[in-house]
N, C-alpha and C positions, 0 to 999 in steps of 0.2 A: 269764167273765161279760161282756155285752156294757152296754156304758155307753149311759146314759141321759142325753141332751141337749138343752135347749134350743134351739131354732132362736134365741134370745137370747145363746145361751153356745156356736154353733157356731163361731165366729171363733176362740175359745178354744182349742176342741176341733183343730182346724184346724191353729191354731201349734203346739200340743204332739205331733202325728203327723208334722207336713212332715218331719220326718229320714227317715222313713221311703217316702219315696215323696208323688207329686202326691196327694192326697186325693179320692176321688170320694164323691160324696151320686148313690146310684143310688133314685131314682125308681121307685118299683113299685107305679106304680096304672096303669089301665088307660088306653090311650090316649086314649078319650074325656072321661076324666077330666082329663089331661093338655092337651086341647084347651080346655077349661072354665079351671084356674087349673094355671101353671110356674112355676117359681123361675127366675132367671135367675143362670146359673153364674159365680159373683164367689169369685175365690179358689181355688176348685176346678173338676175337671170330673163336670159333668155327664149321668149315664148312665141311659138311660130303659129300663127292663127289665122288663114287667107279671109280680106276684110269682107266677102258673102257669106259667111258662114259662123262670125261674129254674133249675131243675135242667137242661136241656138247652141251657140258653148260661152255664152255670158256668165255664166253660173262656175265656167271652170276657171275665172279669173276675180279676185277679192277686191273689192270697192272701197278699201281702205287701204288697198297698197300702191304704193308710185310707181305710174305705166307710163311711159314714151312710147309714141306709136312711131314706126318706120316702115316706108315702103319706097320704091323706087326713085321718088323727086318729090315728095310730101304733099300731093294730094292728097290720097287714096287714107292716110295715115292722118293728115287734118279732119276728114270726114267721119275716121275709126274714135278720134281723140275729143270730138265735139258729141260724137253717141254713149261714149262713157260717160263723159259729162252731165249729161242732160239723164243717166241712169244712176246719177249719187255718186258717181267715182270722185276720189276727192281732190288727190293728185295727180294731175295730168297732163300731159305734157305733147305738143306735137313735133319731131325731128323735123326740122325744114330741112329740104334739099334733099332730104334722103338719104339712102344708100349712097347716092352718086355724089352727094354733096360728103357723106363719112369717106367714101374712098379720096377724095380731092385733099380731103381736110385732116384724118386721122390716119388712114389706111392705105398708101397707093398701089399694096400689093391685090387688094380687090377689083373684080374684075368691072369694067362696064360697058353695059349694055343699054 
């Protein structure tokens, strides 16, 4: 099951995975989107991967470290977070809300679109 998190309650989320490895929030909207509004990686790192292109650079993301997927309103990022899943990842995490739900919530210098 991959868990469902607030960009409110990702700090949370965060401290409870570090044993496990650095934490990545990998970003899978598409670059242009990414130009428009970004989080700025505090606490973790961040990895920008648009979610079609995901199964051929699998390999450049480790299955033992804590990934929160993010993209625009948490579709796109449910469907990135349930394919790790189902490929052994072990900590996973889906941003609900998105981007747009982090700007509402964390950020309201971010832009949205």
């Amino acid at each position: 099951m991959v868990a469902q998190i607030r960009p409110s309650a990702l700090e949370q989320w965060l401290q409870s995975v570090r044993q496990h490895g650095n934490p990545v929030v990998l970003d899978v909207r598409e670059p242009s989107e990414i130009q428009i509004a970004s989080v700025t990686a505090n606490g973790f790192h961040l990895r920008t991967i648009p979610m079609g292109v995901i199964p051929p650079r699998l390999t450049e993301l480790d299955p033992a470290q804590p990934v929160a997927c993010l993209c625009h309103h948490g579709g796109r990022s449910m469907q990135v977070a349930n394919f790790l899943k189902n490929r052994g990842f072990q900590h996973v995490a889906n941003i609900t809300g998105g981007i747009q739900a982090w700007a509402n919530e964390l950020d309201p210098s971010i832009a949205r679109y």
